[in-house]
N, C-alpha and C positions, 0 to 999 in steps of 0.2 A: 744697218748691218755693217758689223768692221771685218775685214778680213786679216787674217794674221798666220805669216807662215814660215817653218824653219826649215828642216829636212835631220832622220838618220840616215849617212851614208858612209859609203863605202868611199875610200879616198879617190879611186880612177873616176869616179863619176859626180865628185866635187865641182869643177869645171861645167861641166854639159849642166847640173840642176841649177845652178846659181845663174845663171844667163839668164836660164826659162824663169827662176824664183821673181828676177828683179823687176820685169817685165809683166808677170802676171802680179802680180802685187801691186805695182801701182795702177795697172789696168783696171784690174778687178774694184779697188777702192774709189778711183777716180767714177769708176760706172755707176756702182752702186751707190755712190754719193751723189749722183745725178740724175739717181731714180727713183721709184716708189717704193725702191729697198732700204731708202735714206730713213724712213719710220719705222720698219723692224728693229727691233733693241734686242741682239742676239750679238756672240761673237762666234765666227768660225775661226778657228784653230789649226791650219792647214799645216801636216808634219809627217809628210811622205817619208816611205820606209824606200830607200835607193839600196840594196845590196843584192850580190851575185846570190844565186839560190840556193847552194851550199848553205848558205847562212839564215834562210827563211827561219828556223826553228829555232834559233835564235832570237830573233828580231820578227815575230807577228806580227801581221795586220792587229789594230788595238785601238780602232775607234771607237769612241764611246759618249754618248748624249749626257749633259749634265742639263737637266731640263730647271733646274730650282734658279740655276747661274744662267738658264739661256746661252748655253755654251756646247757648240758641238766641234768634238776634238776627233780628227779625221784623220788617220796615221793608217792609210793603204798603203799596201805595197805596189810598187812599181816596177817597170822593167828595165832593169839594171844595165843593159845591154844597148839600149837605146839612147840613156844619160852617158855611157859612154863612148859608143861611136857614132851615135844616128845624128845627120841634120839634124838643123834648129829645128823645123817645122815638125819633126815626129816627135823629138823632146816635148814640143810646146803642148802635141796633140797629147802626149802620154799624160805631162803634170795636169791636165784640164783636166781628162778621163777623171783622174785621184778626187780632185773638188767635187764632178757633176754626182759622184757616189753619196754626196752631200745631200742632194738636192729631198731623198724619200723621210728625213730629218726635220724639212724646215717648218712641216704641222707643228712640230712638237715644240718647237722655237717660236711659233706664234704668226707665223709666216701666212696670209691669205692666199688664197689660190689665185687671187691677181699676181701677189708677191713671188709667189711661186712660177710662173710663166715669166716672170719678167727675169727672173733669176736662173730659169734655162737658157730664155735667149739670149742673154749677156756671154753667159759659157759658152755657146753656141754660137755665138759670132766674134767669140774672143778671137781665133786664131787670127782669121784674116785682119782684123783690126790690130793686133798687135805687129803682125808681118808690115803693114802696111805704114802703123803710127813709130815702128824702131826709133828713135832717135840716134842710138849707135851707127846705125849702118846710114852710108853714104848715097843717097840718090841723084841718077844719073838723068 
């Protein structure tokens, strides 16, 4: 399984996604390359919708399974509000929320239901692993 992710957003909340992007991306890669996810031949597509709500009808949620490519392209919306003022740790907790919408998908990608439990708990244990493994931040 590769994971792969951009973001639409709204410029105030360029800052707050990109911290949580850099971190959960190579989290997520480094995991599932060290798991029984490393044999699913699927990509996710992870391309969170970040803008104020005014702009929802604009900019849709527009996820959509391409099951021929094993490809699921995963474009929820998020809460905008959060990427721009909230701690790390509720960013982190919001962009994961976006992925775990992933999870009722991965039959269709070919995913076993071993694959499947091992691909929640990964998301599921993301935060604290991420908070924990930062390299940016300095421990005391």
């Amino acid at each position: 399984m590769e994971f792969w992710a951009s973001a639409e957003l709204y410029k105030p909340a360029h800052a707050g996604l990109v911290e949580v992007e850099r971190c959960v991306e190579s989290f997520l890669n480094t995991a599932f390359a060290t798991s029984i996810l490393v044999t699913l031949e699927c990509k996710l597509r992870y391309v969170p919708i970040v803008m104020p709500e005014r702009m929802h009808a604009r900019y849709p949620s527009r996820s959509k399974l391409r099951k021929k490519e094993r490809i699921y392209d995963c474009a929820p919306i998020l809460d905008y509000h959060t990427f721009v003022q909230g701690p790390f740790e509720d960013r982190l907790r919001e962009y994961l929320r976006g992925i775990a919408l992933c999870t009722p998908h991965l039959p269709d990608l070919g995913a076993s239901t071993q694959q499947i439990e091992e691909f929640k708990a990964i998301i599921q244990s993301a935060v604290g692993r991420i908070i924990a493994e930062r390299p940016d931040k300095t421990r005391h």
